[in-house]
C-alpha positions as CSV (number, residue, x, y, z in Angstrom):
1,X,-134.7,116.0,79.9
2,X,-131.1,116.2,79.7
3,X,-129.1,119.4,80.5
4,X,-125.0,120.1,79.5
5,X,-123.6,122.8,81.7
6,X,-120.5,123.9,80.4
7,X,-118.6,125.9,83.9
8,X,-115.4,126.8,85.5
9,X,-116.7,125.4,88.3
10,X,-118.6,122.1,88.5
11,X,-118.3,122.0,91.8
12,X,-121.3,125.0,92.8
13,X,-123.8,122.7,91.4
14,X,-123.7,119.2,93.0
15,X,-125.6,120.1,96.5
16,X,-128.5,121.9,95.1
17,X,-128.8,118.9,92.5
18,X,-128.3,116.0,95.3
19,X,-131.4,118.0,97.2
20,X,-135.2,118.1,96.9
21,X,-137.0,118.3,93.7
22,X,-134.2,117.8,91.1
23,X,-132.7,114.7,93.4
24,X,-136.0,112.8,92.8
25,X,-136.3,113.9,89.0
26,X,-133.2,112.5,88.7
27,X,-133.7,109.7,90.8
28,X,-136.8,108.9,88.7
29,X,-134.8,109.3,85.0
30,X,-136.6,112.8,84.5
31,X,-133.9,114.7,84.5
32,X,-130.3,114.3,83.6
33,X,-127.6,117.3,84.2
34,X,-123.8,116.8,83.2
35,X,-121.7,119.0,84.3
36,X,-118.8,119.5,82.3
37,X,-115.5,121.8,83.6
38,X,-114.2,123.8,80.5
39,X,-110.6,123.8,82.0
40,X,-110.5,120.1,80.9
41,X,-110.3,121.3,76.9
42,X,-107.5,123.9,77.8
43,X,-104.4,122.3,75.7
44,X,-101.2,123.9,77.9
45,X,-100.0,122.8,81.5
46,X,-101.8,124.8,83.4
47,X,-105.0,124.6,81.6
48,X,-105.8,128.4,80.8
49,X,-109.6,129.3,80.4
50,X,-108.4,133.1,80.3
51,X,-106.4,135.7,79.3
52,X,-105.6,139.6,79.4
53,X,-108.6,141.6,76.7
54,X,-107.2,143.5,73.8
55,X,-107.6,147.0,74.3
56,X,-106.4,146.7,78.0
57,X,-108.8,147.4,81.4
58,X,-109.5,145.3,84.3
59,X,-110.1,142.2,84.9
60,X,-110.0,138.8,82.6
61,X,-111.8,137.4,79.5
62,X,-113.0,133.9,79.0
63,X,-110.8,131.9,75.9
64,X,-112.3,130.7,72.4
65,X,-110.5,127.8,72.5
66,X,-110.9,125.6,75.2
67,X,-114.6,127.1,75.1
68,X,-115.5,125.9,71.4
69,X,-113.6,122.6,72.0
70,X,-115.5,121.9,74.5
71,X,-119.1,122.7,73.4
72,X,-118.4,120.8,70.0
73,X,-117.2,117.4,71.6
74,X,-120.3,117.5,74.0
75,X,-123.1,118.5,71.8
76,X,-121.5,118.2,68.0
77,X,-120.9,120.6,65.4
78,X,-123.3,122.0,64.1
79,X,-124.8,121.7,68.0
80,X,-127.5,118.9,68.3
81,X,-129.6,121.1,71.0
82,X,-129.8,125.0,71.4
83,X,-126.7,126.3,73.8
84,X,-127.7,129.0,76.1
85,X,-125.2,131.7,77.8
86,X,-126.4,133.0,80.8
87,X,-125.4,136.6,80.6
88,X,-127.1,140.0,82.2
89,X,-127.4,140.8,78.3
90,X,-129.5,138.1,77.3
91,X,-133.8,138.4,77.6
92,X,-135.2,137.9,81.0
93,X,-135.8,134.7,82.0
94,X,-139.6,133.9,83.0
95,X,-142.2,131.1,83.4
96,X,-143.0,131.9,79.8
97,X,-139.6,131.1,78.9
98,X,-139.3,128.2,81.2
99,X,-142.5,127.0,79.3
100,X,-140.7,127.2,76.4
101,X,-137.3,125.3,77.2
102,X,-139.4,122.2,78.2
103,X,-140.2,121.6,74.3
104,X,-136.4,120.5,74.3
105,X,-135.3,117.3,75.3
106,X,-131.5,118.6,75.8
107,X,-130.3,122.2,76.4
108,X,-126.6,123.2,76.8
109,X,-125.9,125.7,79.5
110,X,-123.3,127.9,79.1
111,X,-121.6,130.1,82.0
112,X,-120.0,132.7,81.7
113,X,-116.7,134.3,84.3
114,X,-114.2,136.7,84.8
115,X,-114.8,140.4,83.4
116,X,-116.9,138.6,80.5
117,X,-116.4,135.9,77.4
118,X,-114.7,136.6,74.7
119,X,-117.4,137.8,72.0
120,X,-116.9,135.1,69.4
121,X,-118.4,132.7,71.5
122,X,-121.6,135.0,71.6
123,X,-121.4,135.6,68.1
124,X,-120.6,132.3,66.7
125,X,-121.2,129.2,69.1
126,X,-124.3,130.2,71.6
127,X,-127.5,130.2,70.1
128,X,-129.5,132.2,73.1
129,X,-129.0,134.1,75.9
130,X,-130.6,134.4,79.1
131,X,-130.5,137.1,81.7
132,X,-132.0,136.1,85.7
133,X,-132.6,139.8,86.5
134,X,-130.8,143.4,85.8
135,X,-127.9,142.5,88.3
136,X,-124.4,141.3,88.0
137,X,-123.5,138.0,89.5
138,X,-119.5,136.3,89.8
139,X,-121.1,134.1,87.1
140,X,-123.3,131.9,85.4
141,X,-123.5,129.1,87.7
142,X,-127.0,130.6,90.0
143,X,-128.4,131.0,86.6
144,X,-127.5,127.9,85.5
145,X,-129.1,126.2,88.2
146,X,-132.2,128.7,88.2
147,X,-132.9,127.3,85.2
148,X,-132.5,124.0,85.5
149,X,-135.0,124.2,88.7
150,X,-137.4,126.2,86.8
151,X,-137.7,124.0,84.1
152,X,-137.8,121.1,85.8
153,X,-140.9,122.2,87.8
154,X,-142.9,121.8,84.8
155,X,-141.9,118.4,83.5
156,X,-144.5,116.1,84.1
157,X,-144.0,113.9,87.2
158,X,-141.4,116.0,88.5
159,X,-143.7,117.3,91.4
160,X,-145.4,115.2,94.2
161,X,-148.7,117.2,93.5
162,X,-149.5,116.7,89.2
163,X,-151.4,120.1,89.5
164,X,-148.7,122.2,91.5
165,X,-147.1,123.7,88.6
166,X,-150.5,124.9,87.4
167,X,-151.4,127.0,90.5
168,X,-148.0,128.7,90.8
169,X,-147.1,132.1,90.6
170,X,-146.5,133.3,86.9
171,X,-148.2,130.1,85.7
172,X,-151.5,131.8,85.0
173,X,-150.3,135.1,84.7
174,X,-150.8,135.9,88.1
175,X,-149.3,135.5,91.9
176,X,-150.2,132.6,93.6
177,X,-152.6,132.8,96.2
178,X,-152.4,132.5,100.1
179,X,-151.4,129.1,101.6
180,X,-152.9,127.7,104.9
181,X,-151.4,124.7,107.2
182,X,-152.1,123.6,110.6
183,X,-152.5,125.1,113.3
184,X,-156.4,126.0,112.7
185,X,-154.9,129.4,115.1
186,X,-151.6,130.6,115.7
187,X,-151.4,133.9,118.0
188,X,-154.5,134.7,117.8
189,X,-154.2,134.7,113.5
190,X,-156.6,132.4,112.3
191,X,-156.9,130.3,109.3
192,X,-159.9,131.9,106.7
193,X,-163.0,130.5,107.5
194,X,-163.4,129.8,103.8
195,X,-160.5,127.0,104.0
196,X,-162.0,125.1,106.6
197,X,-165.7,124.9,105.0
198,X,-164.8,121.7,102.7
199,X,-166.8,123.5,99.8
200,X,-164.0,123.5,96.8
201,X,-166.2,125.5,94.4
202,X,-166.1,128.2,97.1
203,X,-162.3,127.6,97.8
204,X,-161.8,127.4,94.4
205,X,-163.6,131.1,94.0
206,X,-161.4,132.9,97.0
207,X,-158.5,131.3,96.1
208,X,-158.8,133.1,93.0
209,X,-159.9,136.5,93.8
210,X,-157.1,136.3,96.4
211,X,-154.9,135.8,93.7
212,X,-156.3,138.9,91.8
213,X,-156.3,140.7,95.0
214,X,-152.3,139.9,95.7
215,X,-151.8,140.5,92.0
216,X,-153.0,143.9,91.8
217,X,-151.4,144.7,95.6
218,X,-147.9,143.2,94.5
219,X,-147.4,143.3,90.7
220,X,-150.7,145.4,88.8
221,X,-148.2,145.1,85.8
222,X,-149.1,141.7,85.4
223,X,-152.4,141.7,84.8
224,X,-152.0,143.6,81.5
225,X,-151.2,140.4,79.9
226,X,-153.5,137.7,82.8
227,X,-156.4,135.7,81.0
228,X,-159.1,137.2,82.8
229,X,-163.3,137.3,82.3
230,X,-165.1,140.7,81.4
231,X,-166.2,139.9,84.9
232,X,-162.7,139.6,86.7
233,X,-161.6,142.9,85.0
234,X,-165.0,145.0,85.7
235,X,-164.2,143.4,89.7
236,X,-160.4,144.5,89.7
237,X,-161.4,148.3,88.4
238,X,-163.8,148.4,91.2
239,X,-160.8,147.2,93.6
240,X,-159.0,149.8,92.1
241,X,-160.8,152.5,93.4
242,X,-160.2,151.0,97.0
243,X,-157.9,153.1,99.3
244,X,-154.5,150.7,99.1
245,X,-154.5,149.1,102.5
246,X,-158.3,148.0,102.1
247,X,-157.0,145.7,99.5
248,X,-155.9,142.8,101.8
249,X,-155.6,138.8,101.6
250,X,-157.8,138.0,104.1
């Protein structure tokens, strides 16, 4: 999967890329991200990305210009792949939306600066936008790379473990249950017997309920919209009725 990221600053992104998961999708042809600076499309000396907004107030708006040029050199006009502005304006992003993306074999990333873009470029050369929470960030470079780690996740091969994408949180519509390592016992907190049994139908069965259980705790909004049996749904309105703090993980 190939992602265009269209920045002020190209620099923010090459650590996080050269680490972890995304270095070895790359590494293995997975996943391709070019980073492209917009100040390179910017015609005068100094190449301006910005300038003063009609109407005065603070602060600066990004340029058509350099913006469009850029965007149609890269990715064509009309654009070959969708071209995404990461903006606190656009739809929360989610694993449902991350889902999504990964039908797309390229996606242009587009991040926004300054006091804001100037609107043409919403209106007439982005095709989506995509909000990381109800918050206000320098720019669109986190998001950018949010995204691309997000996404990646899913893409088959990208993760050591082919089922780890499955058992995440969001994936099935809940939190993910409680993880366990070595030591068996770590001042004086032990590991649930349950995980030490070698039974995986039974593992497979807490592992679940603790899932509901840390759902319902954490995030109860959730399982509006969680695939759940008659069964798991009669069991969570019983757990309902428990006093808060007898609904633990252990």
């Amino acid at each position: 999967m190939r992602f265009d990221v269209f920045t002020l600053f190209p620099e923010v992104f090459q650590p996080y890329l050269d680490s972890s998961i995304l270095f070895r999708a790359r590494q293995n042809n997975l996943l391709d991200v070019q980073l492209h600076n917009i100040r390179d499309w910017a015609k005068d000396k100094h190449h301006t990305t910005d300038d003063t907004p009609y109407g005065g107030g603070g602060g600066m708006v990004m340029k058509c210009e350099p913006a469009f040029a850029a965007v149609e050199e890269i990715l064509g006009n009309p654009l070959n792949c969708p071209l995404i502005l990461l903006t606190p304006q656009g739809r929360t992003f989610n694993q449902k939306i991350a889902y999504e993306l990964t039908r797309y074999p390229r996606i242009g990333l587009f991040c926004g600066h300054y006091e804001g873009i100037d609107e043409r470029i919403r209106e007439h050369l982005v095709t989506d936008e995509i909000s990381i929470g109800d918050y206000v960030l320098t720019g669109g470079e986190l998001p950018a790379l949010i995204l691309i780690d997000a996404i990646t996740r899913l893409l088959p091969g990208a993760l050591g473990d082919p089922e780890g994408a499955v058992d995440d949180s969001f994936a099935s519509g809940l939190l993910e249950y409680p993880h366990y390592t070595r030591p068996e016992e770590f001042h004086d907190w032990k590991v649930p017997e349950v995980l030490l049994t070698g039974n995986h139908a039974v593992i497979n069965n807490w592992r679940r309920e603790q899932a509901l259980m840390r759902t319902l705790k954490k995030r109860p909004d959730l399982l509006d919209n969680a695939e759940l049996t008659l069964k798991e749904r009669k069991w969570i309105e019983t757990l309902k009725m428990e006093p808060p703090h007898l609904i633990s993980k252990d």
